[in-house]
N, C-alpha and C positions, 0 to 999 in steps of 0.2 A: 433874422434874429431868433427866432423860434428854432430854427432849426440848431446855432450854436449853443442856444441856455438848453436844449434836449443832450449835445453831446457833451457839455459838460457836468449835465448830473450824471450822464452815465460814469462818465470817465470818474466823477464824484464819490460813487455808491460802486463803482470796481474798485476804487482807491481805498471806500471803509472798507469793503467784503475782506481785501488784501489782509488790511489794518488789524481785523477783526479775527480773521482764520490768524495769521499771527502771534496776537495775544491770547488765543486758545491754546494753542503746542506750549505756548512758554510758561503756560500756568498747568498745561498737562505736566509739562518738563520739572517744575516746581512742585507737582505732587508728588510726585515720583521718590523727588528727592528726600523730600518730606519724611515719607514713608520709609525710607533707607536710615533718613538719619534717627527717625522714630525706632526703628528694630536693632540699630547701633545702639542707641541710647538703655534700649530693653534688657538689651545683651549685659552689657556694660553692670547693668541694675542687678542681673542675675550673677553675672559673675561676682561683685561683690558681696552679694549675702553669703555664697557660697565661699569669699575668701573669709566671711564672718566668719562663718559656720566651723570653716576650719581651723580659723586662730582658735575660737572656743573651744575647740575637741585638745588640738595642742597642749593648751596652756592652762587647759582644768586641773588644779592643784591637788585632786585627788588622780588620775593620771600621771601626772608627774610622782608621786606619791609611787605609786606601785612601779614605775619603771625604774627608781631608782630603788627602793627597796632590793629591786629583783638584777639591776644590773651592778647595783654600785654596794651590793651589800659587804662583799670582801675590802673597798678601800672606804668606808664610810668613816668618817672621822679618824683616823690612822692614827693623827698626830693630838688625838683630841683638845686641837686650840681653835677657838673662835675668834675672831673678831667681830665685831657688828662696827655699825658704819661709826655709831655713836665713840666706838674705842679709837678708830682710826683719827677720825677729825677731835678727838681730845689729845691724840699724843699717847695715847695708853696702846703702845704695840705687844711693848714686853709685856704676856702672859703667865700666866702658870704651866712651865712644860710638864708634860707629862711622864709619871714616874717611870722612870728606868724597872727596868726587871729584875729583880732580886738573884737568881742565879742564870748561869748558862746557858739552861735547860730553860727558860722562859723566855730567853732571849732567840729572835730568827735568827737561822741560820742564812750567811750569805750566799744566796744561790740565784741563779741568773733566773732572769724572769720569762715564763712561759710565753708563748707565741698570745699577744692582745694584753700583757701587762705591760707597768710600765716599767722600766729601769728603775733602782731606786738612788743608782751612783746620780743619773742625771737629774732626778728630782731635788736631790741634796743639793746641786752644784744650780739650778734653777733658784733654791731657797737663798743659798749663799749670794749668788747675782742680785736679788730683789731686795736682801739688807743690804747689800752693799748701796744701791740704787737707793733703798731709801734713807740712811746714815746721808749719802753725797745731800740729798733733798732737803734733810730738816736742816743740816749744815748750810745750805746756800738761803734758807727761808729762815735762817735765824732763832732755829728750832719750833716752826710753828707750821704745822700739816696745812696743807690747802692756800699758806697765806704769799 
């Protein structure tokens, strides 16, 4: 009897040792991962401040401010008509156009547009599309924008 309760503790305490080397590797294997998904996580954090950082620089309304100043300064209000949203959703499209040019000589000459402008036949035919689009719209909404 002695001699079986001796081989079963052995066989007992090889069984935890097994048990126990084991559960060591799989909590090694779990740090590991840890740490992986820790430096993902890091990354991730960095990367977005960094896409902060860059929306802000983008869409600083004093940047915006000089680039268009400096790019858009030849087409800046052209047709000087505005709408604000407040015009649109009341129905108030029709504007004040702006005054025609008293002679000739005030008036552009039509001349084809340099390489990076835009056409002005297709802007016309663009503006002409979008009344027409929106005439078809208040007509089907019963005369009422948005409704």
């Amino acid at each position: 009897m002695n001699k079986s309760l001796f081989l079963f503790l052995v066989a007992l305490l090889i069984a935890a040792g097994i048990y126990v080397s084991k559960m060591k590797y799989e909590v090694v294997f779990m740090r590991n991962r840890l740490k992986e998904a820790d430096a993902k996580m890091e990354k991730a954090a960095d990367d977005l401040q960094v896409s902060k950082a860059e929306w802000a620089y983008l869409t600083d309304p004093r940047r915006i401010k000089k680039l268009t100043d400096k790019y858009l300064k030849e087409h800046a209000n052209e047709n000087n008509v505005v709408l604000t949203y407040d015009d649109v959703m009341n129905g108030n499209f029709l504007k004040k156009q702006p005054e025609q040019p008293a002679n000739d000589s005030e008036a552009q000459v039509n001349t084809p547009p340099r390489k990076g402008q835009r056409n002005p036949a297709k802007k016309q035919n663009r503006k002409k599309a979008f009344d027409t689009f929106l005439d078809g719209a208040l007509k089907n909404n019963g005369g009422a924008p948005g409704g």
